[in-house]
C-alpha positions as CSV (number, residue, x, y, z in Angstrom):
1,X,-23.1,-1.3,-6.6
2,X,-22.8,1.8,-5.1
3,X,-19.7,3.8,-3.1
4,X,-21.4,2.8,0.6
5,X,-22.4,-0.5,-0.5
6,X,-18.7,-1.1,-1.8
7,X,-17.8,0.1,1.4
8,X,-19.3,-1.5,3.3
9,X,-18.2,-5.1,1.3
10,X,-14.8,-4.3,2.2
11,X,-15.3,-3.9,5.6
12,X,-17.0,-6.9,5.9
13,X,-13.9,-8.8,4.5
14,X,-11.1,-7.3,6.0
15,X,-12.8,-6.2,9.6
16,X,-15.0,-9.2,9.9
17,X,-12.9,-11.5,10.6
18,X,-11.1,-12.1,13.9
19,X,-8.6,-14.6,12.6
20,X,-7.0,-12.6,10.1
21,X,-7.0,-9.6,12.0
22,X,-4.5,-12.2,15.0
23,X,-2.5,-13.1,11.2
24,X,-2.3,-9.5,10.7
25,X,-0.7,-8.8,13.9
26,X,1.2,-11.5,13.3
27,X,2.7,-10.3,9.9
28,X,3.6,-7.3,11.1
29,X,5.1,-7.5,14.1
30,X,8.3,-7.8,13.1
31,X,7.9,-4.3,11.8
32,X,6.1,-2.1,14.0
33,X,7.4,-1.2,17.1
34,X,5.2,0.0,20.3
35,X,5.5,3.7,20.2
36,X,6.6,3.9,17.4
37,X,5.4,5.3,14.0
38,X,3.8,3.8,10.7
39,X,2.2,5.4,7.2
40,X,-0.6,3.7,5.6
41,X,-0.6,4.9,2.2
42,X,-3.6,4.4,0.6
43,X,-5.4,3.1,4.1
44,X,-9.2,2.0,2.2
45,X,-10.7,0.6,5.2
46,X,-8.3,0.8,7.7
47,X,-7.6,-2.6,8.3
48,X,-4.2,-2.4,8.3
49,X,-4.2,1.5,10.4
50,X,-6.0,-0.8,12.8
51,X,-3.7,-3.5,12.8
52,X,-0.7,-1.4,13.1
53,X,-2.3,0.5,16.7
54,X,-2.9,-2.7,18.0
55,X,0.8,-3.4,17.9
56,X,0.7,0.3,19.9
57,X,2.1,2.6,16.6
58,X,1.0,6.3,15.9
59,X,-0.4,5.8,12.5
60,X,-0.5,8.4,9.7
61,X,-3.6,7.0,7.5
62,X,-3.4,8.6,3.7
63,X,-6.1,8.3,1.7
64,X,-7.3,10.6,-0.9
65,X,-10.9,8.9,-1.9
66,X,-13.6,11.0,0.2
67,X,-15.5,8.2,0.8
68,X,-13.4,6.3,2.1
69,X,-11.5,9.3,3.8
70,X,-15.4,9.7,5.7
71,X,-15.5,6.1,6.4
72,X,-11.6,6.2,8.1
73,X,-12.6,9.3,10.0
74,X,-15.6,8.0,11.5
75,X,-13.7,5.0,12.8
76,X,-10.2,6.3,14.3
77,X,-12.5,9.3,15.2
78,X,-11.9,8.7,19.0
79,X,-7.8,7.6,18.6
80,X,-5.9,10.4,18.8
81,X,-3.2,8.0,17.8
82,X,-4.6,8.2,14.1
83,X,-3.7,10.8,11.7
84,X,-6.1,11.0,8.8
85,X,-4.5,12.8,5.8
86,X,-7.3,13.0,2.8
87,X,-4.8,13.1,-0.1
88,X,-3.2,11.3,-2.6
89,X,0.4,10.6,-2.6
90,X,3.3,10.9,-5.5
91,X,6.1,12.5,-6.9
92,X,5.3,16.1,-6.1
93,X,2.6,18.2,-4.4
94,X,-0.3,19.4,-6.4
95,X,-3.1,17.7,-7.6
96,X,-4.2,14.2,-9.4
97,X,-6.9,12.8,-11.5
98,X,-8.4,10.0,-9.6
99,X,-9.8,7.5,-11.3
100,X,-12.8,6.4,-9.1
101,X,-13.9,2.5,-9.3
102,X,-17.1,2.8,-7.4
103,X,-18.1,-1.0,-7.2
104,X,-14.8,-1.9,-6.4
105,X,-12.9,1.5,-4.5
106,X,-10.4,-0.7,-3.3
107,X,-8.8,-0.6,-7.0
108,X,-9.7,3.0,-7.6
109,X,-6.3,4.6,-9.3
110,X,-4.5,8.1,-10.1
111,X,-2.7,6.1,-13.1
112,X,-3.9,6.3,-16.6
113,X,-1.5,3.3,-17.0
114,X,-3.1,1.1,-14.7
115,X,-6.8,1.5,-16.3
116,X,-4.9,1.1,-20.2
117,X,-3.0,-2.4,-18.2
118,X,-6.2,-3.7,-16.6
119,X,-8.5,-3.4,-20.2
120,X,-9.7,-6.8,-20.6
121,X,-6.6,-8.4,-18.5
122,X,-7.3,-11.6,-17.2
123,X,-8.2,-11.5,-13.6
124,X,-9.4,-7.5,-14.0
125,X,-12.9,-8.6,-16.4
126,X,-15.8,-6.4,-15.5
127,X,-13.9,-3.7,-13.5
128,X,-15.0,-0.3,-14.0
129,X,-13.7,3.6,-13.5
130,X,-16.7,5.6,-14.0
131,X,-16.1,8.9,-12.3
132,X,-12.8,11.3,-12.1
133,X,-11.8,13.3,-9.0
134,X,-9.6,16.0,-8.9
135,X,-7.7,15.2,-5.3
136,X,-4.8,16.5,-3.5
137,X,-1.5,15.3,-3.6
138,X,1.6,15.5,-0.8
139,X,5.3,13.3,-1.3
140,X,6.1,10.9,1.5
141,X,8.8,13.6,2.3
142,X,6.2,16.3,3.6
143,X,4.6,14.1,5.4
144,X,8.0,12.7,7.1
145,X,8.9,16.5,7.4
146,X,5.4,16.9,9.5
147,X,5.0,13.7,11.3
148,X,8.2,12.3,11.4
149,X,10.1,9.7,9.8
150,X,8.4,5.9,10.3
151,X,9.2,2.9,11.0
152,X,7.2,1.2,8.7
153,X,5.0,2.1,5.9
154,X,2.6,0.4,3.8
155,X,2.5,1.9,0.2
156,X,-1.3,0.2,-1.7
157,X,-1.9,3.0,-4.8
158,X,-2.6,0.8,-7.5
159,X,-0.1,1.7,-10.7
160,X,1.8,5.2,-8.6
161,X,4.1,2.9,-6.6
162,X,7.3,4.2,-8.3
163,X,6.0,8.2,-8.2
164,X,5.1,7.7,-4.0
165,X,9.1,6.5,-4.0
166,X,10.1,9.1,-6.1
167,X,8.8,10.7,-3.3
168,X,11.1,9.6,-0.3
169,X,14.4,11.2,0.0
170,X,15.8,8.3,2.5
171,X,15.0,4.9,3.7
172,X,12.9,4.2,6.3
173,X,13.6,1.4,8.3
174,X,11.4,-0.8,6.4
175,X,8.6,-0.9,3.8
176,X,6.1,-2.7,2.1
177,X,5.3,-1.5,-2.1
178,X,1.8,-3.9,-3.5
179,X,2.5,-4.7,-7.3
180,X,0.3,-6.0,-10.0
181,X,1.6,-8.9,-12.4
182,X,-0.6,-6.5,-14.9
183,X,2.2,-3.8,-14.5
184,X,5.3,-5.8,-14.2
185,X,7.0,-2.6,-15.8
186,X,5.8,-0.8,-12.1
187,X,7.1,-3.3,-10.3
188,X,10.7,-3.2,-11.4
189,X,10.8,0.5,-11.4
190,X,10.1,0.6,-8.1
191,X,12.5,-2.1,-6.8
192,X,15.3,-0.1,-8.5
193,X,13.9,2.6,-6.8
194,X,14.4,1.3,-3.6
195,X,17.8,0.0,-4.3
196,X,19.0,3.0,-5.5
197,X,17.9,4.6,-1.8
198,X,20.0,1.8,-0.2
199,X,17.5,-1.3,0.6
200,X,19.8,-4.6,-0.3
201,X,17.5,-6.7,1.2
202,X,13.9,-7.9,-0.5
203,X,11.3,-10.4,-0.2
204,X,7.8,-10.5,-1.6
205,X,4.4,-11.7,-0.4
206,X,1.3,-12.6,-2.8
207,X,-1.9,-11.4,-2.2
208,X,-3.3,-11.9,1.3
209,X,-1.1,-14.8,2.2
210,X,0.5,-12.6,4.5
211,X,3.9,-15.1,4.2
212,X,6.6,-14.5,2.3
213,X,7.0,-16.6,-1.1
214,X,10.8,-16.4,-0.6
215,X,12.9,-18.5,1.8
216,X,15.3,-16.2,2.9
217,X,15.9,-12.2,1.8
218,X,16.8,-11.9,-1.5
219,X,19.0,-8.8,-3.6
220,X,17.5,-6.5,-6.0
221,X,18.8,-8.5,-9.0
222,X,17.2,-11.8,-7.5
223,X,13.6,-10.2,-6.9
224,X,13.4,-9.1,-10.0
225,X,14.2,-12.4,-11.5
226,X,11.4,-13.3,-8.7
227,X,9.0,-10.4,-10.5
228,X,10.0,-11.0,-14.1
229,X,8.8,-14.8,-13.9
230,X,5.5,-14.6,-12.2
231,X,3.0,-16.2,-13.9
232,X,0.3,-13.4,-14.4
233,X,-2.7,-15.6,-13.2
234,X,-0.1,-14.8,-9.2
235,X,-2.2,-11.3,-9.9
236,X,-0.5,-8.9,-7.4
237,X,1.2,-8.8,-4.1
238,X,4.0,-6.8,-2.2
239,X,7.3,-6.2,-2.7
240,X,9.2,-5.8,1.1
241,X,12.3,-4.0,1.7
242,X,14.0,-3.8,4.6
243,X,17.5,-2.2,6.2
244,X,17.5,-5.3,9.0
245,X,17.3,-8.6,6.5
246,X,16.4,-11.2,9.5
247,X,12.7,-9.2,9.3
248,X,12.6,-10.3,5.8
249,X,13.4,-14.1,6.8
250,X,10.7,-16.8,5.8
């Protein structure tokens, strides 16, 4: 399959649909503020850019795939509410070694990790990286220093979750990082991350449920009890921190 047909899969599943886009907007609300300010970092299709301007945020959309980055530009080409930045996002600036995936973008990585953790991991049969990319690469502190510190942001970069928060000098007021059960070592390296900025609050969402799998908000030691015994057919999901635990409530 190629890039545009890819492409054009995804959109089909995450625009297509009116229902999730209301359970979208839904899910987020009790993050993003009208007016206010959100990154999506690594956007693919935009579905969740979109969501977050329908609750009325600016949105900074990061996404360092040119496809893709074509595809986002095209669509938020008449918002001037939407902030395309075409890069990748770590530790430092400079450049990364994409790892391109171009039946399945969605999973495309910078992160030699992730392609040695996926190798013939159950649930991740059949996925290929055929093509590298040299891509820029900007810290989520130069793009707070140019746009301005968020409310929310979404962090989706499959395996680089730890170097995108080695990236953020201070907590935002909340924050979302996806994790793989493939990379369980990623996981808990970024949840001490984040407490070590100051979060004390946690909860976690599989996949697209888009609901927490937690009760109530949970501390870091507790989430990573949480992490630690996921079976690994639960795949991947999100970790969520946030400075205001009621957000974080069930």
């Amino acid at each position: 399959m190629s890039t545009p047909a890819a492409i054009a899969r995804s959109v089909a599943i995450y625009w297509g649909d009116a229902r999730r886009r209301a359970a979208l907007d839904r899910w987020y609300r009790r993050f993003i503020r009208p007016h206010g300010l959100a990154f999506d970092v690594g956007a693919h299709v935009g579905d969740r850019t979109a969501c977050f301007r329908r609750l009325g945020a600016r949105v900074v959309a990061i996404e360092p795939q040119p496809a893709l980055a074509r595809f986002l530009r095209r669509r938020f080409r008449a918002d001037p509410a939407v902030t395309l930045v075409p890069q990748a996002v770590g530790a430092r600036p400079g450049r990364v070694v994409l790892h391109v995936n171009d039946a399945n973008p969605t999973v495309s990585t910078a992160s030699a990790a992730f392609l040695r953790a996926a190798a013939d991991a159950p649930g991740w049969e059949g996925q290929r990286w055929t093509r590298r990319l040299a891509v820029p690469a900007t810290t989520l502190a130069a793009l707070i220093e140019r746009h301005g510190a968020p409310d929310f942001i979404k962090i989706d970069v499959e395996g680089l979750e730890e170097d995108v928060l080695a990236g953020l000098p201070r907590p935002v007021a909340a924050l979302s990082v996806e994790f793989t059960t493939i990379q369980r070592d990623v996981a808990l390296a970024a949840l001490a991350r984040l407490a070590a900025l100051g979060y004390r609050a946690f909860n976690a969402s599989l996949g697209e449920s888009l609901r927490f799998a937690l009760p109530a908000p949970q501390d870091a030691r507790a989430m990573r009890a949480w992490i630690e015994a996921l079976p690994v057919e639960a795949n991947s999901g999100d970790i969520y921190a946030s400075l205001t635990p009621r957000a974080l409530a069930g």
